[in-house]
BAFIVEX-132408 format. One line per field, with one value per residue (C-alpha): residue in three letters; residue number from 1; x, y, z. Coordinates in pm, 1 decimal, m for minus. Last residue first. Example, Ala and Ser with C-alpha at 12.3 -4.5 7.8 and 13.67 -1.06 7.14 Angstrom:
BEGIN
residu = c(SER/ALA) $
num = c(2/1) $
xx = c(1367.0/1230.0) $
yy = c(m106.0/m450.0) $
zz = c(714.0/780.0) $
END
This chain:
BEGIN
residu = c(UNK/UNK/UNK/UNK/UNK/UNK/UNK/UNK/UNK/UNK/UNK/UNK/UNK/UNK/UNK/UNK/UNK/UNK/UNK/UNK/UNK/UNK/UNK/UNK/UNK/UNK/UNK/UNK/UNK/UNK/UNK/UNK/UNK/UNK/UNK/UNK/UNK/UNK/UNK/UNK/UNK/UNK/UNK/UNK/UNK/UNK/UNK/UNK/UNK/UNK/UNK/UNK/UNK/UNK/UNK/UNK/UNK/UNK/UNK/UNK/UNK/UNK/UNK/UNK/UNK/UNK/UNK/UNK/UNK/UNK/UNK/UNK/UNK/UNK/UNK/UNK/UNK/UNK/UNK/UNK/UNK/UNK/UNK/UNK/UNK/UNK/UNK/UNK/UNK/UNK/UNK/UNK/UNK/UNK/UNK/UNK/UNK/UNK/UNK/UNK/UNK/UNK/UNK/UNK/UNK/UNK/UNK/UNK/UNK/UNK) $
num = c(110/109/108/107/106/105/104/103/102/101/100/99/98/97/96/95/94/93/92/91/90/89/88/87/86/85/84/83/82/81/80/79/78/77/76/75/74/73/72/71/70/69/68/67/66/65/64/63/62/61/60/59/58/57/56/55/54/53/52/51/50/49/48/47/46/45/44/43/42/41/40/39/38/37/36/35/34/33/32/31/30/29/28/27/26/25/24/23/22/21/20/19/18/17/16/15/14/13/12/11/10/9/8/7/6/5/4/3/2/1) $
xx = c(285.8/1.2/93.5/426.5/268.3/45.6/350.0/538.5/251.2/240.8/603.2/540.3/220.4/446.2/737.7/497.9/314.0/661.2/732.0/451.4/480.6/260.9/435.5/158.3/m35.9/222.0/301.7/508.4/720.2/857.7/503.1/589.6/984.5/838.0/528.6/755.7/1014.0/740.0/569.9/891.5/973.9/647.9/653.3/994.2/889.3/594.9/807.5/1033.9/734.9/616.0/950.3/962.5/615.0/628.0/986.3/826.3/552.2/807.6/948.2/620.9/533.2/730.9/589.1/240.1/312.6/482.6/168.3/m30.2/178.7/109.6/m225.7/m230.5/2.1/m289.0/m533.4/m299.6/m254.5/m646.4/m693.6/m445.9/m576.3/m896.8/m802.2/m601.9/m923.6/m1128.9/m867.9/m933.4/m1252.5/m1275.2/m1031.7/m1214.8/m1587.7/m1380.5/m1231.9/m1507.6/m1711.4/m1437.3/m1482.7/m1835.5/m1834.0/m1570.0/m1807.6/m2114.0/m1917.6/m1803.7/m2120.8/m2246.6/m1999.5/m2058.9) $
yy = c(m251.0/m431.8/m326.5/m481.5/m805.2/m843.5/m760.2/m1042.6/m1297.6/m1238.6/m1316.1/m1645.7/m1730.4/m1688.8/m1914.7/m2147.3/m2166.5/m2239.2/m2516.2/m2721.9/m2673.0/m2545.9/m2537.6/m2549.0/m2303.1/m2066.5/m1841.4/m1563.5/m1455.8/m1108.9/m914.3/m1095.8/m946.0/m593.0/m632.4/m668.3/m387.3/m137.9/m230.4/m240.4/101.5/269.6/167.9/326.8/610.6/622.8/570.4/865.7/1071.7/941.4/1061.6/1370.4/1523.6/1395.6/1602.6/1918.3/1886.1/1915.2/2173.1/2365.8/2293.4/2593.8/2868.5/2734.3/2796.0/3168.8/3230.3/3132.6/3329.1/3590.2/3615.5/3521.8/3884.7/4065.2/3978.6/4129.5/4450.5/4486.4/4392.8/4644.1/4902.9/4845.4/4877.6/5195.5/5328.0/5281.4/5460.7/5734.6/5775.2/5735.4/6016.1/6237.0/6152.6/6252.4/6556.5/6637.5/6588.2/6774.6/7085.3/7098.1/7059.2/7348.2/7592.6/7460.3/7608.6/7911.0/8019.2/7914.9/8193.4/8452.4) $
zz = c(555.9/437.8/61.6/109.4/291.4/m8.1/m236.6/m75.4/m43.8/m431.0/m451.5/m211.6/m424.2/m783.4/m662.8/m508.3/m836.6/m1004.2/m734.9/m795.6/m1163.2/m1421.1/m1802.1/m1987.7/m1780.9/m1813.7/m1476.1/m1547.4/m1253.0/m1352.6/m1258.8/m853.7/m839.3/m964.4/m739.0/m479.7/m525.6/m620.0/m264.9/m80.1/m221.5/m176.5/222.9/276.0/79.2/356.0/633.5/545.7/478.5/854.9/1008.2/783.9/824.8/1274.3/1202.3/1085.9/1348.7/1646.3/1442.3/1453.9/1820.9/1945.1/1710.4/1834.7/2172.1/2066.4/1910.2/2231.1/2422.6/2228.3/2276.9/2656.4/2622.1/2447.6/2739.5/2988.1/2818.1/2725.4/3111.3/3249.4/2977.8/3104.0/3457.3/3375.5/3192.9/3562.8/3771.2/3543.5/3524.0/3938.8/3920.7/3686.5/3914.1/4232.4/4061.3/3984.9/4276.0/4450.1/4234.9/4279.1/4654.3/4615.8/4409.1/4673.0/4935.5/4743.7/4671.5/5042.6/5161.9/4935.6) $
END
């Protein structure tokens, strides 16, 4: 009866042993699952954070841009009014029309 009982308890311990060892081993798991899921969201809320940043790169470079259209529609407007007439070719009518082209050349450099 003895041994029985022995080998009953040895049992007993060895499962408990093996539960606890189970155990231990899904709380580490969890541990890492939980940690792993919070570098997640940290990297969401990092991305959340640069978004306005991003919004005003957008609206400092659109401003630039429409900056950039204007000059160019203002200078070719100025340089398509100068009409050059090869009758009537001055030295200072062909200036007129290079300094409005060098306008809309700069304009377009911009």
């Amino acid at each position: 009866m003895k041994k029985s009982i022995i080998i009953i308890l040895a049992v007993v311990v060895i499962l408990v042993i093996w539960a606890v060892s189970v155990y231990n081993g899904l709380v580490t798991m969890d541990e890492n699952v939980s940690g792993q899921w919070a570098n997640v969201e940290t990297q969401y809320q990092r991305r959340a954070d640069l978004i306005p940043n991003l919004v005003n790169t957008v609206k400092g470079y659109a401003t630039h841009e429409k900056e950039t259209l204007e000059g160019v529609v203002a200078a070719r407007s100025q340089a398509t009014q100068i009409k050059v007439d090869a009758a009537d070719l001055t030295p200072e009518k062909l200036a007129q029309y290079q300094k409005a082209q060098g306008a809309v050349t700069s304009a377009l450099g911009k």
